[in-house]
Steps between C-alpha positions, in 0.01 A plus 500: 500500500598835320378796705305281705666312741847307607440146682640163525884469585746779492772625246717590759619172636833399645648878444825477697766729588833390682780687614821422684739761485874418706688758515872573621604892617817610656677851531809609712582869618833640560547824648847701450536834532223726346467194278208262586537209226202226411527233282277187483303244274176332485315192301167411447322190357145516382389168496102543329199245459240618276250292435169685288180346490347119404107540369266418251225751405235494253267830407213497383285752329191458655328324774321320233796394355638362808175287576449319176914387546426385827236317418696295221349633197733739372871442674660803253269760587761690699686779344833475627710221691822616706696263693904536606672214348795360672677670823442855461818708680796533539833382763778729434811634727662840483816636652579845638871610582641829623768633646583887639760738658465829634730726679344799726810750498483785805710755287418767799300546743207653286570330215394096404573347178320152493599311140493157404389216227293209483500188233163304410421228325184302463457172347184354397435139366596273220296570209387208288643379150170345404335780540311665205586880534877468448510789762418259739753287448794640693391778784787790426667590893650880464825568673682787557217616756763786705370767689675777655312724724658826677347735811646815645353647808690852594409726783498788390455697865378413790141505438488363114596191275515450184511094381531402121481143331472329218494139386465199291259229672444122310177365530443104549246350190199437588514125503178468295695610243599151482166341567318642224795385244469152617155467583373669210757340198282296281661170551341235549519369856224683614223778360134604439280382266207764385275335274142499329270223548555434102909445540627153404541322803269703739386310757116429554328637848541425732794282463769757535756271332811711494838357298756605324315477243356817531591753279636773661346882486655755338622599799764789634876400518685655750904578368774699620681729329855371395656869598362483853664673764412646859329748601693784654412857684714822530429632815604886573424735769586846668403602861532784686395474874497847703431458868223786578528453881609287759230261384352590182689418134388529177665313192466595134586257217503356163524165348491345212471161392567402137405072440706342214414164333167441668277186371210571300264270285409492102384291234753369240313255311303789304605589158414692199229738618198515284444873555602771745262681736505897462774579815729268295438164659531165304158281508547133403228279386384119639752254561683322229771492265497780336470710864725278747805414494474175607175378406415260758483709722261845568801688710778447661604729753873627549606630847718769370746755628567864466172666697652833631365722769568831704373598835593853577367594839534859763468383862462735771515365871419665858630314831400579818662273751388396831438809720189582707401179440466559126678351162397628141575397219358643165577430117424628210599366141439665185609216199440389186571167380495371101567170332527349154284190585267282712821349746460150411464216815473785813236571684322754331481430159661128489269395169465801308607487112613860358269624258705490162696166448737716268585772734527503908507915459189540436417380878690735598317713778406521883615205699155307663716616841533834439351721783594862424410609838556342850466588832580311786494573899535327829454667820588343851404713806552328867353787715737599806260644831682592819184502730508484904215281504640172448225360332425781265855442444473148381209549291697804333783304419576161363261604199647495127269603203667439069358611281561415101442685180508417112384688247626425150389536135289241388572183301605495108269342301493374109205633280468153307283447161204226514652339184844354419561805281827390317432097472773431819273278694761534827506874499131500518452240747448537900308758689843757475526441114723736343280531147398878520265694292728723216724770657458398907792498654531216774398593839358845457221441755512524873304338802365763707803618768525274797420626857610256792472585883569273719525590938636250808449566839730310769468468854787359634462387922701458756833285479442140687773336659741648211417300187115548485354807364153508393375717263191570359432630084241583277526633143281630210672405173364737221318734827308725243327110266688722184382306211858431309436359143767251368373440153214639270 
């Protein structure tokens, strides 16, 4: 009952998610000369179950409503009836193959050259010719997935080294990738019916007659894009480490990180825009001919390809190795970190649409993980005590206290619109929509900074008979109750 109350069975029924996942790895080492060769291969098989949910569910629009139909009189005076029709989900294989070399060359004593290459390839499932999106017909598996990476590491004197690298990394698809194309197709084996109590062939409550009879809501199809390839970061970094004193080193850096070809989500079943919002946006009317491409359905949503983004970061590190009983060690990262889109099927942002259907750029902005500043330290002190009382002695010793630091910036966050603003029903939906009022840029707001403390104490006791050592902890994880806010 709308706004009132959810009761009765559930709509999330017989969810299930299998995995096996065998898997094969070997490498061999050969070491000749100031030449230290790898090579070596691996394959994975991801074999997935998805099964999504079996219900029925009527809503009502009153508690009224819901009375008079269970009392016989009026069967159709629900507003809507959903029901999955069929076997929702999906059974689908994937493949992952790679192979690498790598040869660490000593040229002298102060000098390392470490270079090699590595070959991906990831293979995802059959797609289906009786599917309706002709993307989903045939899955498109990119080759030609070679990386070379190279790392130099010179000592430059006796107290300082200066290490530089750079590299090409693959990135394995996201396997729902697959799941959404085949789960989501718009065939007919399985899918959800969304209807009014006044559609030919709704069923009367409380029957809950479900066949394929149905029809089917103008649901979201899921495709992939037939230029699909993987993901891929180039990874580059300088170093300079300076030893200060016998125990204390401090490290200076920069890195960069530039992501090619990353997923991201958009609507291509919108056409001919009806008028265009002042920052240049297209805004399409209601569903139908005249504004979809294919009619029958409301959107269909492409996985696409070509998301770019840069992580440029300047790291600063102290180290303070074990002496006196104490090890430090403190970082500090200044970064910055922009993309051109919502990263489609990760953790973050796995569901968001961009904004404009016609143009990823316009998303372009602050990455929802970019944390401009970071600090991070951990501290380990073991006390040493040389006392002539040998109790004092004991008690003075055998004690170790850590203590753990993290203060960051806060968490990006999207200032969204409470209106579909440009008639794309998937940009505008979920709690991290990506509709924004005219001229916001995404993620321009910031949680507050987070503050995290945390302190251990150990006790550690006497050795007994050589393999038993008690020891005795207690810790205070966030010691000062800092508040840290996650989302607004």
């Amino acid at each position: 009952i709308s706004g009132i109350a959810n009761f009765g069975g559930s709509n999330s029924v017989y969810d299930r998610f299998q995995e096996k996942v065998p898997n094969l790895n070997d490498n061999f080492t050969v070491v000749k000369g100031p030449h230290t060769l790898k090579a070596g291969f691996g394959f994975q098989q991801n074999l997935d179950v998805q099964a999504a949910d079996v219900y029925t569910q009527y809503t009502f629009p009153t508690i009224a409503s819901y009375l008079t139909a269970l009392s016989g009189a009026t069967p159709y005076s629900y507003s809507t009836f959903n029901a999955s029709v069929g076997q929702p989900g999906a059974w689908y294989h994937s493949f992952f193959w790679d192979f690498f070399i790598q040869d660490s060359w000593q040229i002298t004593p102060k000098l390392l050259v470490v270079g090699g290459v590595r070959y991906d390839k990831f293979s995802g499932p059959s797609g289906d010719p009786n599917f309706q999106i002709p993307y989903s017909q045939h899955f498109h598996t990119p080759s030609g997935n070679f990386a070379p990476r190279l790392g130099i590491a010179w000592s430059i004197d006796s107290k300082t080294v200066l290490r530089i690298n750079s590299g090409i990394f693959y990135e394995a698809p996201p396997t729902n990738l697959w799941y959404n194309a085949l789960y989501n197709d718009g065939g007919s084996a399985s899918y959800i019916a969304a209807i009014s109590s006044t559609t030919p062939g709704a069923p009367a409550f409380p029957s809950g007659s479900v066949n394929g009879s149905l029809p089917r809501s103008a649901s979201t199809l899921y495709t992939i894009t037939p230029n699909f390839k993987d993901g891929y970061g180039i990874n580059s970094s300088i170093q300079i480490s300076r030893q200060l004193t016998n125990n204390d080193a401090l490290t200076v850096g920069y890195a960069n990180t530039g992501g090619r070809n990353l997923e991201f989500l958009r609507n291509i079943n919108l056409i001919n825009p009806i008028r265009f919002l002042a920052d240049g946006r297209p805004v399409y009317g209601t569903a139908g001919p005249t504004t979809r491409a294919n009619p029958i359905y409301n959107n269909i949503a492409l996985q696409d390809v070509g998301d770019n983004s840069s992580y440029n970061a300047l790291i600063v590190n102290f180290q303070h190795r074990l002496a006196q009983g104490l090890t430090v060690n403190a970082s500090y990262t200044w970064s910055h970190s922009i993309d051109d889109a919502p990263e489609a099927n990760s953790y973050d942002q796995g569901s968001v649409f961009i904004s404009d259907p016609t143009s990823r750029n316009r998303d372009r902005g602050n990455a929802a993980i970019n944390r401009p500043n970071a600090f991070t330290l951990s501290t380990v002190w073991s006390p040493i005590a040389k006392l002539d009382n040998h109790i004092a002695n004991y008690l003075a010793n055998n004690n170790q206290i850590t203590f753990l630091a993290n203060v960051s910036s806060g968490d990006e966050q999207n200032i969204t619109a409470n209106a579909v603003l440009n008639g794309d029903s998937l940009a505008g939906s979920g709690a991290t929509a990506a509709t924004r009022p005219l001229y916001i840029g995404r993620n321009t707001l910031s949680t507050p900074a987070v503050y995290q403390f945390d302190l251990r104490y150990t006790r550690t006791f006497i050795k007994l008979w050589e393999r038993f050592q008690p020891k005795f902890f207690i810790e205070a994880n966030n010691l000062f109750n800092h508040p840290n806010i996650t989302t607004i």
